[in-house]
C-alpha positions as CSV (number, residue, x, y, z in Angstrom):
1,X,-85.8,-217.9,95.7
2,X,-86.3,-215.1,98.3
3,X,-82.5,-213.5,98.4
4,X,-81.2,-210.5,99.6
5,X,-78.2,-208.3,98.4
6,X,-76.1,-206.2,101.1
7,X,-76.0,-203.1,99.4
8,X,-73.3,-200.7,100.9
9,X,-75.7,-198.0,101.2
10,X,-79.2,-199.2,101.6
11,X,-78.2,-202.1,103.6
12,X,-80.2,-205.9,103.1
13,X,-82.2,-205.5,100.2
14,X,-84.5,-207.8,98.0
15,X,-82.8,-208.9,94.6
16,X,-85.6,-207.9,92.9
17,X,-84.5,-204.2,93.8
18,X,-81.4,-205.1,91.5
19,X,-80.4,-205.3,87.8
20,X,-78.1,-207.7,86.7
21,X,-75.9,-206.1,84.4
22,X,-72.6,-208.5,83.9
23,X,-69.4,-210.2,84.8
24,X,-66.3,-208.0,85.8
25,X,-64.4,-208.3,83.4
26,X,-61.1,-206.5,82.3
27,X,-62.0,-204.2,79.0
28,X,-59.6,-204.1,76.0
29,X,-57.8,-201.4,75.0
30,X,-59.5,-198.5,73.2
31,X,-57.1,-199.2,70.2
32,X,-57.4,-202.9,70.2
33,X,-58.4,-205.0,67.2
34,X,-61.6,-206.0,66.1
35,X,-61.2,-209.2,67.2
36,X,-60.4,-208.8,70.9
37,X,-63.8,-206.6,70.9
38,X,-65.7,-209.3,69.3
39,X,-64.3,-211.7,71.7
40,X,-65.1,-208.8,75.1
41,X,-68.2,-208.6,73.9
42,X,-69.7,-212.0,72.6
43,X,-67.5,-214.7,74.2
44,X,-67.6,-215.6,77.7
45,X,-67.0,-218.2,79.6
46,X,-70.1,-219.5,82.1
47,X,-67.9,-220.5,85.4
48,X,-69.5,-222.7,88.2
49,X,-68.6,-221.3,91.3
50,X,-67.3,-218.1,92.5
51,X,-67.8,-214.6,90.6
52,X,-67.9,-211.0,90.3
53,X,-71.0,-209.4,88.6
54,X,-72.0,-205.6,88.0
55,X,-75.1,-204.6,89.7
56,X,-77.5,-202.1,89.2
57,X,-79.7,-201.1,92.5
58,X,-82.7,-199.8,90.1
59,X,-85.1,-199.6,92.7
60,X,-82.9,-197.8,95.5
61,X,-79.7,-195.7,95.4
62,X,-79.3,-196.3,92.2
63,X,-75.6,-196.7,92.5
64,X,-73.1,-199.3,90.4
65,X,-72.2,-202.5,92.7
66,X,-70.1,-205.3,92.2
67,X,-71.6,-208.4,94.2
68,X,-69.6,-211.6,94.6
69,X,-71.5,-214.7,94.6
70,X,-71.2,-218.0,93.7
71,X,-73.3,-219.1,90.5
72,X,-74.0,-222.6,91.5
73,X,-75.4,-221.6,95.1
74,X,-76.4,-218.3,94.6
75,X,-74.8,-217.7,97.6
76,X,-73.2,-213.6,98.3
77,X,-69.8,-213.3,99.5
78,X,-69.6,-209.9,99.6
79,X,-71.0,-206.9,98.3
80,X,-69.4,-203.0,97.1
81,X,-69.3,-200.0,95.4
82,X,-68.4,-199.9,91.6
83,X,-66.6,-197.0,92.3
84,X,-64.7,-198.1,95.1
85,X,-63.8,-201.1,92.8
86,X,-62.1,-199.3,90.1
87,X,-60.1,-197.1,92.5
88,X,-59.0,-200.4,94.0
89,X,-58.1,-202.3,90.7
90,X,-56.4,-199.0,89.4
């Protein structure tokens, strides 16, 4: 499979540039119990269809991205900065 990730700063790139690092998922709160940590960290749900992943460009700028794709396809919707994420989300 020979695809390519727009990153927002180095442009079309090779997946194999990239690190896969996880789903975007909301984090509990610091003070939350043990089980809500067990379940953030060990428990998740495999969806078919569209998701949001964190990203890791390893072999370029190095920076935090969160790529939507769709895990049946492998097909990219879109493709930003970490950063500019949380700002949004916040």
């Amino acid at each position: 499979m020979a695809s390519r990730i727009p990153c927002p700063h180095c442009g079309l790139r090779p997946k194999e540039e990239f690190t896969v690092k996880g789903a975007v998922l909301p984090r509990p709160a610091a003070d939350a119990g043990q089980d809500a940590w067990h379940d953030y960290v060990y428990l998740r749900d495999n969806p078919r269809g569209a998701y949001e992943e964190y990203w890791h460009h390893t072999s370029g700028c190095r920076r935090w991205l969160v790529v939507s794709r769709d895990t049946a396809t492998h097909e990219i919707y879109a493709c930003h900065d970490a950063a500019d994420a949380k700002a949004v989300r916040a």
